[in-house]
C-alpha positions as CSV (number, residue, x, y, z in Angstrom):
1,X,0.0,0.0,0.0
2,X,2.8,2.7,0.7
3,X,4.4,1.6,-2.3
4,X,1.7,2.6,-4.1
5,X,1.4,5.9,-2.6
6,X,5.3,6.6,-4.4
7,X,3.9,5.2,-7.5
8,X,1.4,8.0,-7.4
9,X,3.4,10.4,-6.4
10,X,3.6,13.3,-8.8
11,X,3.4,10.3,-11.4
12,X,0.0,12.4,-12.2
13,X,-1.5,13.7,-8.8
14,X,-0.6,12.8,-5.2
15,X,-3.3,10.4,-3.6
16,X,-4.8,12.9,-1.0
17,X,-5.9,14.9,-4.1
18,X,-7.2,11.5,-5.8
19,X,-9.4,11.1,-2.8
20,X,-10.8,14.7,-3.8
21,X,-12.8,13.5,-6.7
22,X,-13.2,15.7,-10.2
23,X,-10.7,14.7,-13.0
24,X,-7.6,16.6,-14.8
25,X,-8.2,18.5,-17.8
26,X,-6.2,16.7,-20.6
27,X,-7.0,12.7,-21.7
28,X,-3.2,11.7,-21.1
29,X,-3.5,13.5,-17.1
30,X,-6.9,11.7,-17.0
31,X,-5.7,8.3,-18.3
32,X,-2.9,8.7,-16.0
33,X,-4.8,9.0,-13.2
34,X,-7.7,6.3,-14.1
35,X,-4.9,3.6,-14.6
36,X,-3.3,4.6,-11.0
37,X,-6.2,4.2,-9.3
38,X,-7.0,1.1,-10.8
39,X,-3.6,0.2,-9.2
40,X,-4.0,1.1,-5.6
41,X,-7.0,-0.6,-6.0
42,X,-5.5,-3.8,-7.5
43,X,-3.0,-3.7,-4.5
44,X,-5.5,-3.7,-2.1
45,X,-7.5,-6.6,-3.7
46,X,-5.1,-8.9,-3.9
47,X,-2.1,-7.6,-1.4
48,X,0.5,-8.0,-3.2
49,X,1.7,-5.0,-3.8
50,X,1.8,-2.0,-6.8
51,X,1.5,-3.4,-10.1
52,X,3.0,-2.2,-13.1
53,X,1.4,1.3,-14.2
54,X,1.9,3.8,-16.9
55,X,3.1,1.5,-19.6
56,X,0.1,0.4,-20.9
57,X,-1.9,3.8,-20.9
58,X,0.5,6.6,-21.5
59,X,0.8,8.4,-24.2
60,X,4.2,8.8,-24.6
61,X,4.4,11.0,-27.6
62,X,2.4,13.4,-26.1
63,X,4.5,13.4,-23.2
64,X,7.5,14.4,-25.2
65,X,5.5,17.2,-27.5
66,X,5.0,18.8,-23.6
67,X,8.0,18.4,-22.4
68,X,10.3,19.2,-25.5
69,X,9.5,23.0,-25.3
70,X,10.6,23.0,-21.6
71,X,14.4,23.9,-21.5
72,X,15.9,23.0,-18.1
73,X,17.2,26.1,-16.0
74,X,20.6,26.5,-14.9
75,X,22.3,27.8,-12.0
76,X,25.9,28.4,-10.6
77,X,26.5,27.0,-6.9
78,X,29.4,28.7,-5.2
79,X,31.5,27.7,-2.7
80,X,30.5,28.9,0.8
81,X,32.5,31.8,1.9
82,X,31.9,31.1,5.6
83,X,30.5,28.9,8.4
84,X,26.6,27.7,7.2
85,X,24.5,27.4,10.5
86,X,21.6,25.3,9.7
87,X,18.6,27.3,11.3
88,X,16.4,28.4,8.7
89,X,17.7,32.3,9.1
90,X,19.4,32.6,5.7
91,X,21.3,35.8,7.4
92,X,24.7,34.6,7.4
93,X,26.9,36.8,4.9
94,X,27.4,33.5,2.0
95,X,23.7,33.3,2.2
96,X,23.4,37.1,1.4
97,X,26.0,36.8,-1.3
98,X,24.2,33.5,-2.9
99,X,22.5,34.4,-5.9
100,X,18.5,33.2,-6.0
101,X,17.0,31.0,-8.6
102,X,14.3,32.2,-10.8
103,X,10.7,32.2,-9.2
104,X,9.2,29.0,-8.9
105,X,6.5,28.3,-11.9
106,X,3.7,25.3,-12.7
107,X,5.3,21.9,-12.9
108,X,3.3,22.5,-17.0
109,X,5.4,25.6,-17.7
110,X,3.8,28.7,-19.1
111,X,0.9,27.1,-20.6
112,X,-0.6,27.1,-16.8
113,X,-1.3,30.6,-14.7
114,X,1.7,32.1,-12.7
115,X,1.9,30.8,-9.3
116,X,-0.2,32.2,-6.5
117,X,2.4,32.7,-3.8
118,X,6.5,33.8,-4.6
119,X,8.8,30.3,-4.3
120,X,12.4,31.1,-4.6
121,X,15.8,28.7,-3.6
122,X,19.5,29.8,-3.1
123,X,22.2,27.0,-3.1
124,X,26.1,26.8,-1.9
125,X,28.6,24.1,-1.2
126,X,31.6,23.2,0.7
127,X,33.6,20.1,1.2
128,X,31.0,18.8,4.1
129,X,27.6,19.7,2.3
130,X,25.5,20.8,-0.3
131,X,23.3,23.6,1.0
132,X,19.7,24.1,0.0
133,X,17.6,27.1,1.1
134,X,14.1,28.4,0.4
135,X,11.9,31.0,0.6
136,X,8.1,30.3,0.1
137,X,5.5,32.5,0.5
138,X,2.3,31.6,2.5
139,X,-0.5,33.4,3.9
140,X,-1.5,30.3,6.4
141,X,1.5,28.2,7.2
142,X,0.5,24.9,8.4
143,X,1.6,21.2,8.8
144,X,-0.2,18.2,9.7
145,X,2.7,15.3,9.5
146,X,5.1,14.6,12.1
147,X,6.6,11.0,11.6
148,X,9.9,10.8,9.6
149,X,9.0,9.4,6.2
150,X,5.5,9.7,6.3
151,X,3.6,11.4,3.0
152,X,5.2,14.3,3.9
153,X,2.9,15.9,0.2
154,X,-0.4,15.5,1.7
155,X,1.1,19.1,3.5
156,X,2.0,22.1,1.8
157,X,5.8,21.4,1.1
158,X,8.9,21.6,-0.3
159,X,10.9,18.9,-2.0
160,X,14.5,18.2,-3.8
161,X,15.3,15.9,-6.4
162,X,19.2,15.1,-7.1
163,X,20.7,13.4,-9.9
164,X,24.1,13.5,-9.3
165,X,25.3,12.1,-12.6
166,X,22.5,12.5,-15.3
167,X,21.9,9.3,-16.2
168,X,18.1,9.4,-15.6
169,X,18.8,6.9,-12.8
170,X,19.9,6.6,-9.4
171,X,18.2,9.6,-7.9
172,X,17.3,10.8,-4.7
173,X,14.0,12.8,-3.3
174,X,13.6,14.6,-0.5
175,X,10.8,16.1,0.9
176,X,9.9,18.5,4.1
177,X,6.9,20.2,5.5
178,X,6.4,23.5,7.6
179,X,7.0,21.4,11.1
180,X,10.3,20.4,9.9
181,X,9.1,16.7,9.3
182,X,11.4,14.9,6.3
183,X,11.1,12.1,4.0
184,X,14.0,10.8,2.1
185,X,13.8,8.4,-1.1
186,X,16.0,6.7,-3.2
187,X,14.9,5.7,-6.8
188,X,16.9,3.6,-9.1
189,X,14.8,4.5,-11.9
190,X,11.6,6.3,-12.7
191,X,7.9,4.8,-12.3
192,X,7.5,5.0,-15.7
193,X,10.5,2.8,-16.6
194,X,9.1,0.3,-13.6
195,X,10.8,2.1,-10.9
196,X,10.4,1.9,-7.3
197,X,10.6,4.3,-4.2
198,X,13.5,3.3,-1.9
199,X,11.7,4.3,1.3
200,X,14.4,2.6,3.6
201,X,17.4,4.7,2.3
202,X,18.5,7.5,4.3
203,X,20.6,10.8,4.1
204,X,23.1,10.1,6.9
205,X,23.9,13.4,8.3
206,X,20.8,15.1,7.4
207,X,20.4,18.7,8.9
208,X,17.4,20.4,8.1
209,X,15.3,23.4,9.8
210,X,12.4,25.5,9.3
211,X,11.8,29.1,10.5
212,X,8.0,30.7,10.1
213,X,7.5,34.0,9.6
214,X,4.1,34.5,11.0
215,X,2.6,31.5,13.4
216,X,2.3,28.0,12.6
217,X,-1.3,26.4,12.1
218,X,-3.1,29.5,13.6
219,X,-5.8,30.5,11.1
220,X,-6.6,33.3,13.3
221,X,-3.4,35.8,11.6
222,X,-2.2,36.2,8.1
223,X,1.6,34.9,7.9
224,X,4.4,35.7,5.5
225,X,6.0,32.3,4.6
226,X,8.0,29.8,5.8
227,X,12.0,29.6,5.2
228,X,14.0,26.5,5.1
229,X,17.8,25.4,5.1
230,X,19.0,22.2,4.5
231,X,22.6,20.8,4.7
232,X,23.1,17.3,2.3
233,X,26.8,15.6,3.5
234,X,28.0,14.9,0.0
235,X,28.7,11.6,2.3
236,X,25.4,10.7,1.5
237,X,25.1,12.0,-1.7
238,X,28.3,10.1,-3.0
239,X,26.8,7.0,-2.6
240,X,24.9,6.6,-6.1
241,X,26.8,9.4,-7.8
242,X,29.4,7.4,-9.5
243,X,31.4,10.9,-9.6
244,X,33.5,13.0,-7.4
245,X,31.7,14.5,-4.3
246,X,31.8,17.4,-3.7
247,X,32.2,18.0,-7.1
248,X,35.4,19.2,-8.9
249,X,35.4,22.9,-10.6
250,X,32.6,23.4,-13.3
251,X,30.8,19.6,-12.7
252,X,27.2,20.0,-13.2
253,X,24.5,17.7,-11.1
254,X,21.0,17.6,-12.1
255,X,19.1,19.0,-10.0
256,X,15.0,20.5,-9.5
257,X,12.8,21.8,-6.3
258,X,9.4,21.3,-6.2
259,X,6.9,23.0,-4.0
260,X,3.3,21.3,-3.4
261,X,0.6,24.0,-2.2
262,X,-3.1,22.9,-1.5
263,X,-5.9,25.1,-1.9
264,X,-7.4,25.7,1.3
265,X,-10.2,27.3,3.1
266,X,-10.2,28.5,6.9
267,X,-13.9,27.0,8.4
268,X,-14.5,27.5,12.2
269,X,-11.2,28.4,12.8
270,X,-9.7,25.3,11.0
271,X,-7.4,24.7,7.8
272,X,-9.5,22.3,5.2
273,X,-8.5,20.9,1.7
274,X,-11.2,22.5,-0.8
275,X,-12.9,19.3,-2.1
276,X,-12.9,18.9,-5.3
277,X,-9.5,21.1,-5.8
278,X,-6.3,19.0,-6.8
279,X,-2.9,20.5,-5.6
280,X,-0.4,22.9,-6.8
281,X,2.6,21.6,-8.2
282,X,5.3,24.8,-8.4
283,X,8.7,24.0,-9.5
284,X,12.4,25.2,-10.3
285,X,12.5,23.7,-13.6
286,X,9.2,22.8,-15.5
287,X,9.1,19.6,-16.9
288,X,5.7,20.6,-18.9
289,X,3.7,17.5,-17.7
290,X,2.4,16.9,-13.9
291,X,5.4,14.3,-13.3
292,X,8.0,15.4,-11.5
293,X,9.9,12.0,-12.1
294,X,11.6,13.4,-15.4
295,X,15.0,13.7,-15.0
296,X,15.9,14.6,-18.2
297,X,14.4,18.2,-17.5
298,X,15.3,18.9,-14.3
299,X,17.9,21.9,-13.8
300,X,21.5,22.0,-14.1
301,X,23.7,23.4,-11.3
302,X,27.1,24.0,-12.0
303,X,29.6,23.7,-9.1
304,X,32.3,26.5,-8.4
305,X,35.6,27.3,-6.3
306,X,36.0,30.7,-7.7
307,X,34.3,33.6,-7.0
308,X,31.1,35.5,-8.4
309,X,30.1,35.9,-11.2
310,X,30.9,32.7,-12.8
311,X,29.7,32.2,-16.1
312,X,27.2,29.1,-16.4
313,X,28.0,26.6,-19.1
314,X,25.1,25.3,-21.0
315,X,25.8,21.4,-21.5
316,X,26.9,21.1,-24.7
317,X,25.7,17.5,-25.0
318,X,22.2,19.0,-24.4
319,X,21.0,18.5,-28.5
320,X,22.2,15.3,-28.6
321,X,20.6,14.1,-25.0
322,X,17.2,16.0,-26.3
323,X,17.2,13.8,-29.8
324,X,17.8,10.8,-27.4
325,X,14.9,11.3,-25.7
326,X,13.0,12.1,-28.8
327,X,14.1,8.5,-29.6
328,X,13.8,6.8,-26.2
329,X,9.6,8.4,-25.8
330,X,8.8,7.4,-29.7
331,X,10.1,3.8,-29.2
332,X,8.4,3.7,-25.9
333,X,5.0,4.1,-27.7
334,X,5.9,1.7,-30.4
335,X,6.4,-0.5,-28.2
336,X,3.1,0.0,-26.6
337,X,1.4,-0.2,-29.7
338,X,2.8,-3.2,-31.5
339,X,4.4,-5.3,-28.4
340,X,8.2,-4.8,-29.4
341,X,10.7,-2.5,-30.0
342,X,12.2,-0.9,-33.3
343,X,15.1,-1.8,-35.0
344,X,15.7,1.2,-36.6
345,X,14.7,5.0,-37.2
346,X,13.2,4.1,-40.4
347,X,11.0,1.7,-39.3
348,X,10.2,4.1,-36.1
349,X,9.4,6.0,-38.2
350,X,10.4,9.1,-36.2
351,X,11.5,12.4,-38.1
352,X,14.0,13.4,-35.9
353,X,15.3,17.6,-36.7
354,X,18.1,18.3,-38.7
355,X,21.4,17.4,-36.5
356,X,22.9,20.7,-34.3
357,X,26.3,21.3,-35.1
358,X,27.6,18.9,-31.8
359,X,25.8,16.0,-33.5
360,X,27.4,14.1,-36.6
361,X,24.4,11.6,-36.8
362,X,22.2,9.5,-34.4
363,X,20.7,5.8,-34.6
364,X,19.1,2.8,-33.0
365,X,19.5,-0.9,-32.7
366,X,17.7,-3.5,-31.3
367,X,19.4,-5.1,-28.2
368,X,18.6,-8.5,-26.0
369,X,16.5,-6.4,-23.5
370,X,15.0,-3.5,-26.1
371,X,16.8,-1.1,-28.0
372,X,20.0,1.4,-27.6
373,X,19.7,4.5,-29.7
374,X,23.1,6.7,-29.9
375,X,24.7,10.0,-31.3
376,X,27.8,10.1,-32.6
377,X,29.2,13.6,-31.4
378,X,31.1,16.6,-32.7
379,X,33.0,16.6,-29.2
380,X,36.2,16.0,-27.9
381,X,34.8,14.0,-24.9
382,X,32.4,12.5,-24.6
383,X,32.1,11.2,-28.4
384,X,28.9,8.8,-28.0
385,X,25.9,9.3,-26.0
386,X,23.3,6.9,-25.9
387,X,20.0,6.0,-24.1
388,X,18.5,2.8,-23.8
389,X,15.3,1.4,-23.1
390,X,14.5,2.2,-19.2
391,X,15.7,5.7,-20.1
392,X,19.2,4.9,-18.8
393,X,21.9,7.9,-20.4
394,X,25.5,6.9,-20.8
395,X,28.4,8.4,-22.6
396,X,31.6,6.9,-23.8
């Protein structure tokens, strides 16, 4: 049963907001939703856990069409200039010198209304910890959960998702609410390549704090937000990154914040969900589709020794990584639709952009488990990407 509630997790809409009732505008949100529901509800029947979901109902070429358009942000982490005291204050002077990412927007990107409250995040590093702060506006702060690793989303919250490497796999997901309650996951790959939520995995060394600036749950006042600051021991982090950590000068990790905000009303002096209402879904970097389980368009942060400014590089395997996935998401719905994989482009028959200048020319081949599909690059290193098909991303 909790492994279903990770499958549902931002896979379309958390399951607090199932239970509200009405549907998603959109048939691919609504199929999405139909088929998880007809999960949880397998699970229960026959106790045996999640089955497999998403493979047989989404529409993966409308997934990509969404996404495509949405290009991930990108941000330059410095080094910490000074002692980081994890209280939620954000006033010591590397915080004041960190710059701030661009304002939060809809997990859909600009196709959806601008956010109703500010979301912002700052990052830094040294050789203990990667640092994470936030700022989130918020009228009525309030929080409901208070056990470690419980559904820490059926709260307002705020989350981070970490892949160290960019491979689309071996990623991590941490989540906190307003009381300072956590939840830490570890997914060796997405739901939608028949992942699962690692719920026993912890960050070793976790700090984390939360300061209010108004009063928590007390619908009787208006508050300004909520602040939080947490410290990641690359320790921890090193563990799936398969790369140096902390990182070496100019390494980029993956990385997105999410912020989950449900609609309430204040009745006889108590918070309520709206019925009927589903959640907000405010993120960092949009992925275009309500799924925050897309690596591939998460943000990039760029780790640096040297002091402001620092010019970010944009990844200059990006084209070739973007024509992958083109690939990967148009073999995914052959597959669906004629029960095996292709063995080429022609007979996927995908047409794929004219080639950037980094690309010479891209394929794909069948394989014992599926398919690889690769680019040869215009690089000096690396000089072959490829993706395979559980959306694994390797270079050689």
């Amino acid at each position: 049963m909790v492994a279903c509630l990770f499958r549902l997790k931002h896979s379309s809409i958390p399951f607090a907001a199932c239970a509200a009732g009405p549907g998603l505008a959109g048939r691919a949100r609504r199929t999405r939703r139909i088929i998880r529901w007809q999960v949880l509800i397998a699970s229960v029947a026959v106790g045996a856990g999640c089955l497999g979901f998403g493979v047989s109902a989404a529409n993966f070429l409308e997934d990509w069409a969404r996404m495509a358009p949405r290009k991930p942000r990108g941000y330059v982490c410095y080094q910490a200039a000074g002692p980081i005291q994890i209280d939620g204050r954000l006033d010591e002077p590397a915080w004041q010198r960190a710059p701030w990412t661009e304002d939060f927007a809809d997990i859909e990107g600009p196709i959806k209304p601008r956010p109703r409250f500010r979301t912002r995040a700052k990052m830094l590093w040294d050789e203990e910890n990667f640092y994470v702060a936030a700022e989130l506006e918020e009228p009525h702060v309030w929080g409901t959960q208070t056990q470690h690793d419980s559904v820490i989303f059926r709260d307002n919250d705020f989350e981070v998702f970490i892949d160290p490497n960019g491979d689309n796999h071996e990623y991590y997901e941490f989540e906190m609410n307003a009381l300072n309650t956590t939840w830490d996951l570890l997914l060796k790959k997405p739901y939608k390549d028949g992942g699962s939520a690692i719920n026993e995995w912890e960050i070793r060394g976790l700090r984390t704090a939360v300061r209010v600036r108004g009063t928590l749950n007390n619908p009787d006042d208006v508050d300004r937000g909520w602040t939080v600051e947490i410290a990641f021991p690359w320790k921890a982090l090193a563990e799936y990154a398969h790369r140096p950590a902390p990182p070496l000068e100019g390494d980029q990790w993956r990385v997105d914040f999410s912020r989950v905000e449900w609609p309430i009303n204040v009745t006889q002096g108590r918070y309520e969900k709206i019925p009927g209402r589903r959640e907000d879904n405010w993120v960092w970097s949009p992925t275009g589709i309500v799924d925050m389980h897309r690596p591939e368009r998460w943000g990039y942060v760029q780790f640096s020794r040297r002091p402001p400014p620092v010019r970010f590089r944009p990844d200059p395997t990006g084209p070739a990584r973007d024509l992958l996935q083109e690939i990967y998401y148009a073999e995914r719905d052959f597959q669906q639709r004629r029960g095996r994989w292709a063995a080429s482009l022609a007979e996927l028959g995908l047409r794929l952009p004219a080639l950037p200048p980094s690309v010479r020319s891209v394929g794909v081949a069948s394989t014992e488990n599926g398919f690889a599909a690769s680019a040869d690059l215009n690089l000096a290193r690396p000089r072959h990407l490829h993706i395979r098909q559980d959306s694994l991303v390797w270079s050689d």
